[in-house]
NUDO-483006 format. One record per residue (C-alpha): residue in three letters; z, y, x; residue number from 1. Coordinates in pm, 1 decimal. Example, Ala and Ser with C-alpha at 12.3 -4.5 7.8 and 13.67 -1.06 7.14 Angstrom:
# residues 2
+------+----------+----------+----------+-----+
: rest :        w :        v :        u :  nr :
+------+----------+----------+----------+-----+
:  ala :    780.0 :   -450.0 :   1230.0 :   1 :
:  ser :    714.0 :   -106.0 :   1367.0 :   2 :
+------+----------+----------+----------+-----+
This chain:
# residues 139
+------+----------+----------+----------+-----+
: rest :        w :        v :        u :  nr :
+------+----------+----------+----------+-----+
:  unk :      0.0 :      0.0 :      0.0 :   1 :
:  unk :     52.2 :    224.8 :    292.5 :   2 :
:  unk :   -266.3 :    236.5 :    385.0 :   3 :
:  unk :   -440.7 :    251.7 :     95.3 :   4 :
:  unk :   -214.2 :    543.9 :     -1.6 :   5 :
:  unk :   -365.6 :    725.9 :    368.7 :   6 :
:  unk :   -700.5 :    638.1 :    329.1 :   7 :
:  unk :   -748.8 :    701.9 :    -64.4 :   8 :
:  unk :   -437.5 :    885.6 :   -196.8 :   9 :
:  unk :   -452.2 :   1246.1 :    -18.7 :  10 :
:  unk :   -834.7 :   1198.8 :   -116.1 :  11 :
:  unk :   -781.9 :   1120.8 :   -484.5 :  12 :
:  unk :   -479.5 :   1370.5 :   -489.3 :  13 :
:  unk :   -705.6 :   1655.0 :   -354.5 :  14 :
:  unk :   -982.2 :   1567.4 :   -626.1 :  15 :
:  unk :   -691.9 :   1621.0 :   -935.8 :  16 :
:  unk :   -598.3 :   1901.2 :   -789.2 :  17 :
:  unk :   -941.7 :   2028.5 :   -791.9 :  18 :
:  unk :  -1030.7 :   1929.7 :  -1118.7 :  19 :
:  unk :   -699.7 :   2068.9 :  -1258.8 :  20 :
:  unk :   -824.5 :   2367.7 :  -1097.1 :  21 :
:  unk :  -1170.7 :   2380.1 :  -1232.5 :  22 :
:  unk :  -1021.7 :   2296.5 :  -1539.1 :  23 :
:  unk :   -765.1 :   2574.4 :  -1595.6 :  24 :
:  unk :  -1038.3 :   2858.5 :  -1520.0 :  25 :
:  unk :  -1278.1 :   2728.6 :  -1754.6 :  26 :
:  unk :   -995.4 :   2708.7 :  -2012.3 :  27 :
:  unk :   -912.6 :   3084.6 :  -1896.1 :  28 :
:  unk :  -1274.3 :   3209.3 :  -1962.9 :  29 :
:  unk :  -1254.0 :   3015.4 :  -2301.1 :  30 :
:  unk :   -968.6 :   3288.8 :  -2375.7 :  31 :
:  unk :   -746.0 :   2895.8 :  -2480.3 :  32 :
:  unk :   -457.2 :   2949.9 :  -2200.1 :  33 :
:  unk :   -129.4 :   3008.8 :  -2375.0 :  34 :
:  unk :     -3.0 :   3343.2 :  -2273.7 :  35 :
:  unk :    153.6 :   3458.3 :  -1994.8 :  36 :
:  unk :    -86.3 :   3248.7 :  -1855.7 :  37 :
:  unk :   -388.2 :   3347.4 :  -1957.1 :  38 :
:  unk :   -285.2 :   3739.3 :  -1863.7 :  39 :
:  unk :   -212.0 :   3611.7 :  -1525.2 :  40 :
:  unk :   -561.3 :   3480.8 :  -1445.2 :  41 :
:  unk :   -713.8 :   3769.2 :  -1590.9 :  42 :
:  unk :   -517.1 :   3993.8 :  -1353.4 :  43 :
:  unk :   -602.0 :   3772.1 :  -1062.5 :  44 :
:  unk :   -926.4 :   3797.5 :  -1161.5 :  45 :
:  unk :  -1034.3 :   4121.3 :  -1192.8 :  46 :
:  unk :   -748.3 :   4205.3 :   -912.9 :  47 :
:  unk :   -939.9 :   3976.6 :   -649.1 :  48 :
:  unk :  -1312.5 :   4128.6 :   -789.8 :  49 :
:  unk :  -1243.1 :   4487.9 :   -795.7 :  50 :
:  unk :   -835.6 :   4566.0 :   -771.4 :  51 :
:  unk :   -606.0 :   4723.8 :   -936.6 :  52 :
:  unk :   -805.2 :   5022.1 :  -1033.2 :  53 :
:  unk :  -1074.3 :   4763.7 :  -1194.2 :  54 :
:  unk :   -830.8 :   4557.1 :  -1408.3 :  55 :
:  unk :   -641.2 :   4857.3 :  -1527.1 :  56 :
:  unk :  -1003.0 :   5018.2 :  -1643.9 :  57 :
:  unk :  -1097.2 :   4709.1 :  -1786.3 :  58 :
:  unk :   -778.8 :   4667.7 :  -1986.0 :  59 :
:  unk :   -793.2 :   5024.7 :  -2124.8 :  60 :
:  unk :  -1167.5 :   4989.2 :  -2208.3 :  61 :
:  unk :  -1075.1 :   4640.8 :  -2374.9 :  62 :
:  unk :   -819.6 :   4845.5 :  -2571.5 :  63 :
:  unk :   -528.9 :   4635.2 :  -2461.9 :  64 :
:  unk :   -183.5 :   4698.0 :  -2515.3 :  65 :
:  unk :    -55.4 :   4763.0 :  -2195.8 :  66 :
:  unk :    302.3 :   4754.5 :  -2264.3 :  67 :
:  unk :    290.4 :   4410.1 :  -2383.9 :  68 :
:  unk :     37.4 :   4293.7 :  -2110.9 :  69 :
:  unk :    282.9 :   4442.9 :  -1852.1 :  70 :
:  unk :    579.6 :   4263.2 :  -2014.8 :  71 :
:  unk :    389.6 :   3945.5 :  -2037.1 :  72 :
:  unk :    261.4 :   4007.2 :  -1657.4 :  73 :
:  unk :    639.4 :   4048.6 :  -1519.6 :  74 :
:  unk :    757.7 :   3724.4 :  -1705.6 :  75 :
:  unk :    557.9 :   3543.9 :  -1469.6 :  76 :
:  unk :    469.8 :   3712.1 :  -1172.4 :  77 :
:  unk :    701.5 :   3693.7 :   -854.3 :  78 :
:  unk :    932.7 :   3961.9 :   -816.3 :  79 :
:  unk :    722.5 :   4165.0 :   -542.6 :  80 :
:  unk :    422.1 :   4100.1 :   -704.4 :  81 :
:  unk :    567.9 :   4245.9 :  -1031.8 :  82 :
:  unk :    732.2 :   4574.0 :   -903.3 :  83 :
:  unk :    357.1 :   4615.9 :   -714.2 :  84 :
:  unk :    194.2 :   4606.4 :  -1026.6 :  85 :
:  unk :    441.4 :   4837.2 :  -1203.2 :  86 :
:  unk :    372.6 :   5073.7 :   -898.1 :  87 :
:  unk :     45.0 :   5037.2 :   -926.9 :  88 :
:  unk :     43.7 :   5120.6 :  -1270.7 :  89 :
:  unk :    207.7 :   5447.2 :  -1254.2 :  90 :
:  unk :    -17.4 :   5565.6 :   -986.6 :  91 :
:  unk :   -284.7 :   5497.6 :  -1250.8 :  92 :
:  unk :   -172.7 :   5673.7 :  -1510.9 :  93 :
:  unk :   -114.8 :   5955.4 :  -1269.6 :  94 :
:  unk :   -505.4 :   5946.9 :  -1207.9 :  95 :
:  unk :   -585.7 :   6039.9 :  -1581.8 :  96 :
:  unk :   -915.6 :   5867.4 :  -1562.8 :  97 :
:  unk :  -1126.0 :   5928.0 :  -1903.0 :  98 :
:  unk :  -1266.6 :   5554.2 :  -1985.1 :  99 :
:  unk :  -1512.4 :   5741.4 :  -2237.3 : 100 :
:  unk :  -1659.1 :   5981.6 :  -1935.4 : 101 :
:  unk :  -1869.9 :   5739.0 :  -1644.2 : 102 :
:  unk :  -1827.4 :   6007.7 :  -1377.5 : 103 :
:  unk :  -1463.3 :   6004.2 :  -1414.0 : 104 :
:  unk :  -1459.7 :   5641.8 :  -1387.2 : 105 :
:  unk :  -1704.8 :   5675.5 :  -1064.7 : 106 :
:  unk :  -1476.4 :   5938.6 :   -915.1 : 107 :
:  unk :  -1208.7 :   5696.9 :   -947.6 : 108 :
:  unk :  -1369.2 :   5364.8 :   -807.1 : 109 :
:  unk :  -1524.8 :   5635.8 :   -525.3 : 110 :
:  unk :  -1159.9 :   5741.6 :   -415.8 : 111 :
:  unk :  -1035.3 :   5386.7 :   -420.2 : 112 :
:  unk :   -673.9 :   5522.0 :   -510.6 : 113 :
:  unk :   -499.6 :   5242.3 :   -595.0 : 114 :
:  unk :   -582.9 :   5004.0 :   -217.4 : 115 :
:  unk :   -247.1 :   5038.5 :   -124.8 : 116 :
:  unk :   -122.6 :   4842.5 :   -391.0 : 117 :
:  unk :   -433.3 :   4587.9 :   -352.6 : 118 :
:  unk :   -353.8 :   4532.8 :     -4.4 : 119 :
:  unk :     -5.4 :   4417.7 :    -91.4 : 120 :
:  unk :   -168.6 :   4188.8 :   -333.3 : 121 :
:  unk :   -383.0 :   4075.0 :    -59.0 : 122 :
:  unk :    -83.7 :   3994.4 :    206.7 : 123 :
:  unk :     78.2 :   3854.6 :    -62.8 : 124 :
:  unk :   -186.2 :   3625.1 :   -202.6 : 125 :
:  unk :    -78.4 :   3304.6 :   -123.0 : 126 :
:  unk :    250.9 :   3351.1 :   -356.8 : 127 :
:  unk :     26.0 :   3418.7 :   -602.5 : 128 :
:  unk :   -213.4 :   3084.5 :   -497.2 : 129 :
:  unk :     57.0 :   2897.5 :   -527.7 : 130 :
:  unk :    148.1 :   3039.6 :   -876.3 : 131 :
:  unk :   -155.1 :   2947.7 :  -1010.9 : 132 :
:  unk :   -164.3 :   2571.0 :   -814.3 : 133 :
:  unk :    131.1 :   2493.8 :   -949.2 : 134 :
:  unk :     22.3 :   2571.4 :  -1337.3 : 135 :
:  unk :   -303.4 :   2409.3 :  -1293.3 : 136 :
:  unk :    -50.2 :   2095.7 :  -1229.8 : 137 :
:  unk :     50.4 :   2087.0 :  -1538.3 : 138 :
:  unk :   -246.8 :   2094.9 :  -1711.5 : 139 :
+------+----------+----------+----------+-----+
């Protein structure tokens, strides 16, 4: 059993995992994750495609409620992770981009204002991998 378990097992292991992967995206762009879940992905998502500044527009021009997507984020994300998003959040309000006027939006996707609180995201990633790994394990 030993070596069956080295040749095949890490093999066979590695293939769930990937599959539980695959599968928990494809459930995620189905919009069928139960929340905070499906929040999460969405903000990893858009955070690892465009930032902060991105998923923040996005939400706004998707007329989300905020509050509750920002409760529902914190419920889930690590503590860091959370109080980076709540920063990150105030700094966008601060902006006062107009989601109805495309050269405010370009002014703000121009000035990049929100990379500080993207690059924590990005030196913080693998909490956030590991997040998501260990959710697509229970699917």
């Amino acid at each position: 059993m030993g070596i069956f378990d080295k040749l095949f097992g890490k093999n066979n292991a590695e293939k769930r995992a990937q599959r539980q992967w695959d599968y928990m995206w494809q459930r995620w762009a189905e919009g069928a994750l139960p929340s905070p879940y499906q929040e999460l992905l969405t903000y990893d998502s858009e955070v690892q495609d465009g930032g902060h500044l991105q998923f923040f527009l996005n939400m706004e021009l998707r007329k989300s409620n905020m509050f509750a997507l920002m409760a529902q984020l914190k419920e889930i994300l690590p503590e860091g992770h959370a109080g980076n998003l709540s920063a990150a959040y105030r700094a966008y309000c601060r902006l006062g981009v107009d989601v109805n006027d495309d050269a405010s939006i370009a002014e703000a996707l121009d000035e990049a204002p929100l990379r500080t609180y993207d690059g924590y995201y990005a030196e913080h990633e693998e909490e956030m991998l590991d997040l998501l790994e260990a959710y697509a394990a229970t699917l």
